[in-house]
C-alpha positions in Angstrom: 30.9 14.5 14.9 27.6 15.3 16.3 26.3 13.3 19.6 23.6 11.3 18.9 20.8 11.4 21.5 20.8 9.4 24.5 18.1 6.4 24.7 15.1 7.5 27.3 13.3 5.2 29.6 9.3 5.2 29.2 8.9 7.8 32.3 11.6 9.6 31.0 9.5 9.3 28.1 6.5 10.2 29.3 7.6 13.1 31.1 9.3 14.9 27.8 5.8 14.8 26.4 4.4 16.6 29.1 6.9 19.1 29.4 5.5 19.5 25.6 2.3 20.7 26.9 1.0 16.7 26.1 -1.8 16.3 28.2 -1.0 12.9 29.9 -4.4 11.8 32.0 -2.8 8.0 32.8 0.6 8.0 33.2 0.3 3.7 33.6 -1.8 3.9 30.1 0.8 5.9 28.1 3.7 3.5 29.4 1.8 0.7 28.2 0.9 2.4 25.0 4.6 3.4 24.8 6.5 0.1 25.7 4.4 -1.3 23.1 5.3 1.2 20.1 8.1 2.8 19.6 8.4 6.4 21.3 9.6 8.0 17.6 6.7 5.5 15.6 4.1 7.4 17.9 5.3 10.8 17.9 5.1 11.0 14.1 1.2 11.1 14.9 2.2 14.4 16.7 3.8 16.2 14.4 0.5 18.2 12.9 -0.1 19.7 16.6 3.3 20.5 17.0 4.6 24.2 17.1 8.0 26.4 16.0 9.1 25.3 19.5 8.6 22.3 19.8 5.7 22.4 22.4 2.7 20.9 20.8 -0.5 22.9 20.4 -3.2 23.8 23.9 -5.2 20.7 24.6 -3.5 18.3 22.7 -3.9 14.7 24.9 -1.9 11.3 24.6 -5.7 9.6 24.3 -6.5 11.8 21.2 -2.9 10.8 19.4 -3.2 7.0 20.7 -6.5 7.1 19.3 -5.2 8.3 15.8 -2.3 6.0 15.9 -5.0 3.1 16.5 -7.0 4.5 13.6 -4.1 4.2 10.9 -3.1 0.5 12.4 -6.7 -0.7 11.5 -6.8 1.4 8.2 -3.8 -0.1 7.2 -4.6 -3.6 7.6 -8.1 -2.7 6.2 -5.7 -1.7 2.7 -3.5 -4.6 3.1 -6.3 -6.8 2.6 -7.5 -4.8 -0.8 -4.4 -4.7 -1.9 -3.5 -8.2 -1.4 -6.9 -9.2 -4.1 -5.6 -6.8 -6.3 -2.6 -8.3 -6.3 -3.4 -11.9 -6.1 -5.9 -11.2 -9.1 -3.1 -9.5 -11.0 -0.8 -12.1 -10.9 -3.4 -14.9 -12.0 -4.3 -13.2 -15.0 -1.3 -11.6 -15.9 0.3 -15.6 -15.7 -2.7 -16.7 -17.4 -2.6 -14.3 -20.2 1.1 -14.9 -21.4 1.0 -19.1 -20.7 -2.0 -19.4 -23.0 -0.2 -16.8 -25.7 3.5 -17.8 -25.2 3.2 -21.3 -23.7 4.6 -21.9 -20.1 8.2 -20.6 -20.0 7.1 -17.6 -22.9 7.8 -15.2 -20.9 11.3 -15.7 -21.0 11.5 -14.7 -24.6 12.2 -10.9 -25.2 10.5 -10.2 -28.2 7.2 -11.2 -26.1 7.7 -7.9 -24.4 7.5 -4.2 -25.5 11.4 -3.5 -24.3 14.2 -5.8 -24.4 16.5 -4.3 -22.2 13.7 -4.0 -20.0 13.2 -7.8 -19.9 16.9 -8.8 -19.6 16.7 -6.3 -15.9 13.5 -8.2 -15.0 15.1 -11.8 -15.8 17.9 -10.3 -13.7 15.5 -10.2 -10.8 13.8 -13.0 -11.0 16.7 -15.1 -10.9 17.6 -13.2 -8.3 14.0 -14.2 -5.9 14.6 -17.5 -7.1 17.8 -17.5 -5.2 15.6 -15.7 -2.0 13.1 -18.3 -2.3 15.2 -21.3 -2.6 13.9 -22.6 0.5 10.4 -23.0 -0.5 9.5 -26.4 -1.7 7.5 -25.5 -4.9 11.0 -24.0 -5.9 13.1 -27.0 -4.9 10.8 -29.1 -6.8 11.7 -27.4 -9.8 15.0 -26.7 -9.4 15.6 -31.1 -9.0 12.6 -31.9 -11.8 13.0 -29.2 -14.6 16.4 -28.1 -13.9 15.0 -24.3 -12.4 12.7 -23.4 -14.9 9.8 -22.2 -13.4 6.6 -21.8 -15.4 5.0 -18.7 -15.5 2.1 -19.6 -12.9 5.2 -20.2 -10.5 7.5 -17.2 -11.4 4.3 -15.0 -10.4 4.1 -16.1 -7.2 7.7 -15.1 -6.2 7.7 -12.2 -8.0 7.2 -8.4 -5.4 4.7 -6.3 -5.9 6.5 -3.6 -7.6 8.3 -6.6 -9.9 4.8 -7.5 -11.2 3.6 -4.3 -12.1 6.6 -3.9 -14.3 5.9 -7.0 -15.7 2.6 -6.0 -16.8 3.9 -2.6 -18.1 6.6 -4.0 -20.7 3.9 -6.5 -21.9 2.5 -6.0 -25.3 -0.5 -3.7 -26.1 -2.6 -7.0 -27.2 -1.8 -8.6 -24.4 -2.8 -5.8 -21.9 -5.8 -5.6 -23.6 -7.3 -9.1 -22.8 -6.8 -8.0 -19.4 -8.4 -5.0 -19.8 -11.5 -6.9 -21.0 -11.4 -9.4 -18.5 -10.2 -8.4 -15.8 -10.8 -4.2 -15.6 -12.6 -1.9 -17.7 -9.5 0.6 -17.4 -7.4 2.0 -20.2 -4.1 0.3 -19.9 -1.8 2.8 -20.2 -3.8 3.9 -16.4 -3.6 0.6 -15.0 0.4 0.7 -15.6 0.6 4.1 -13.4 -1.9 2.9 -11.0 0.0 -0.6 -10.6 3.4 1.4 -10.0 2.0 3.6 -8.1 -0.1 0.9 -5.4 3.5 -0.7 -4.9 4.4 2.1 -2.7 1.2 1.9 -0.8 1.6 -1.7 -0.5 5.2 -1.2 0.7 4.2 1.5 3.2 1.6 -1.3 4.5 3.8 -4.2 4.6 6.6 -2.0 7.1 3.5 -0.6 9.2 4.5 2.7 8.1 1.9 5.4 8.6 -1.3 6.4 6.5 -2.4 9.5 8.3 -0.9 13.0 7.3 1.4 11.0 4.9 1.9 12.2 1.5 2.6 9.7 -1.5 4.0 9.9 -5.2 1.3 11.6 -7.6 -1.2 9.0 -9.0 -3.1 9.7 -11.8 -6.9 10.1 -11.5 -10.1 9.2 -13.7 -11.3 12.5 -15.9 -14.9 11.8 -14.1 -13.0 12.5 -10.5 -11.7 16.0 -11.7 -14.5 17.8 -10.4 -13.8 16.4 -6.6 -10.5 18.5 -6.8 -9.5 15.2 -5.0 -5.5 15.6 -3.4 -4.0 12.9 -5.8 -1.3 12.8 -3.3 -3.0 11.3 0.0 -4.5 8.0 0.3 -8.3 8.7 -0.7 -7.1 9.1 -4.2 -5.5 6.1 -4.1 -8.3 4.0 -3.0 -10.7 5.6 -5.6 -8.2 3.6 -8.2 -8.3 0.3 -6.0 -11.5 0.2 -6.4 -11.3 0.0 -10.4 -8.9 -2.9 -10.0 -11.5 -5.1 -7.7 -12.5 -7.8 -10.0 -15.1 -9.2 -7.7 -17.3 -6.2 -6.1 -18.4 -8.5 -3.0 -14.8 -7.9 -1.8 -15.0 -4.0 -2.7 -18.6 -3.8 -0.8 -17.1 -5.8 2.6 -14.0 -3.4 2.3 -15.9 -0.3 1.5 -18.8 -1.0 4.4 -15.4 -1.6 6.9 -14.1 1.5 6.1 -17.1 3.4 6.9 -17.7 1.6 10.1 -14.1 2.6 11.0 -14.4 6.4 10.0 -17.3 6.6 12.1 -15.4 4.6 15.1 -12.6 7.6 15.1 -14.3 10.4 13.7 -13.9 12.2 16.9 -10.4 11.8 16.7 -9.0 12.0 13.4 -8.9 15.0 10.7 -10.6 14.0 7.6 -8.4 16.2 5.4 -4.9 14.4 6.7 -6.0 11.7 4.3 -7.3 12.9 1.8 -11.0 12.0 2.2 -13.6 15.1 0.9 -16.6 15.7 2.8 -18.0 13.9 0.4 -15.9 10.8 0.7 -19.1 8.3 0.6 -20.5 9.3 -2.3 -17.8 9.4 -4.0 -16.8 5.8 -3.7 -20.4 5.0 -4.2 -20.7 6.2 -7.7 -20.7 3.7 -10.6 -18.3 3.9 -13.6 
């Protein structure tokens, strides 16, 4: 069996880095930054300066990675926010849709979905965050009232992410398309991949996992984007599909003015291309579809 490495102390730490070739200006600044996140969370940030032997490349300095890692923590929560209308938005209208078409506990019938077997996996797991929610109140109150049955305004609020966008996949051409007219101008059959494929973002966001140099499943990109050659595996090309799904374009504009304020806060520091974002990259989100 192969000996696992032995646990380092932050100047024991510090002091591998240099011996790296890490340019290490503060010693008391890269213990704090170091005590604070984990010695392998901030390494990762290192790994596109690193060489064959494990030195990292001439010039490379804590401030520049602690400045990168600082950049993905605010990017990150910049997402999360985006996300979370997206998903909040979702979830209303993919409740409301199926209450005012099947009635409140519709969506426990099969044959008001696209798959059966399908809909017996997703009943499955929904039984199975009722049980992980039983705590809440709102699901107490139903569980003593109407004997568990939650209504489908309920059920959409315990449901994850990657639940919901199933949801909305198995649901019935007809029904995705009063969606479509309300809620998004986007071909359906998109919005399912771009729903599946935001739950791994959203994932990656909600266990602070890095953004920067980080590559993603494929997603699927609008014809009138094929002429950015965009990299439909890094996060720009999955932000240029978030901002289809933004039903009310105050909250895109606010997100959209943050981000620029925050590319221009690291520019110094970070490498464009790690995430995907094109020269370009402004007027790209700025065009109208």
């Amino acid at each position: 069996m192969i000996k696992l490495k032995d646990p380092k102390s932050f100047d024991e730490q510090i002091e591998i880095l240099k011996s790296r070739g890490l340019i290490i200006d503060d010693d008391e600044y890269a213990k704090f930054i170091l005590s604070n996140v984990n010695y392998y969370r901030f390494t990762a940030y290192l790994l596109t300066y690193k060489k064959d032997d494990d030195s990292y490349i001439q010039g490379t300095t804590f401030k520049t990675i602690s400045a990168i890692y600082a950049f993905d923590r605010e990017f990150r929560n910049l997402l999360t926010g985006i996300l979370g209308n997206i998903e909040i938005s979702f979830r209303t209208y993919t409740a409301y849709t199926l209450a005012m078409k099947y009635g409140t506990i519709g969506y426990l019938e099969r044959n008001n979905f696209m798959d059966i077997d399908f809909h017996k996996g997703f009943i499955l797991n929904l039984e199975k965050e009722k049980t992980n929610n039983s705590n809440k109140l709102f699901i107490k109150h139903h569980d003593d009232k109407y004997d568990g049955k939650l209504p489908i305004w309920v059920a959409t609020e315990i449901m994850t992410f990657g639940m919901l966008s199933k949801l909305y996949s198995n649901m019935l051409p007809q029904d995705k398309t009063y969606i479509k007219n309300n809620l998004c101008k986007i071909n359906p059959t998109l919005v399912d991949t771009w729903l599946q494929s935001l739950t791994h973002i959203r994932n990656q966001c909600a266990h602070y996992g890095r953004l920067y140099n980080t590559q993603f499943p494929i997603i699927k990109i609008k014809k009138e984007y094929k002429e950015y050659n965009l990299d439909n595996k890094k996060i720009f090309a999955y932000i240029v599909c978030m901002k289809h799904l933004i039903a009310d374009k105050k909250v895109w504009n606010k997100f959209f003015i943050s981000l620029q304020q925050l590319v221009d806060e690291y520019r110094s520091y970070i490498k464009l291309d790690l995430i995907g974002f094109p020269e370009n990259w402004i007027e790209i989100l700025s065009k109208n579809n």
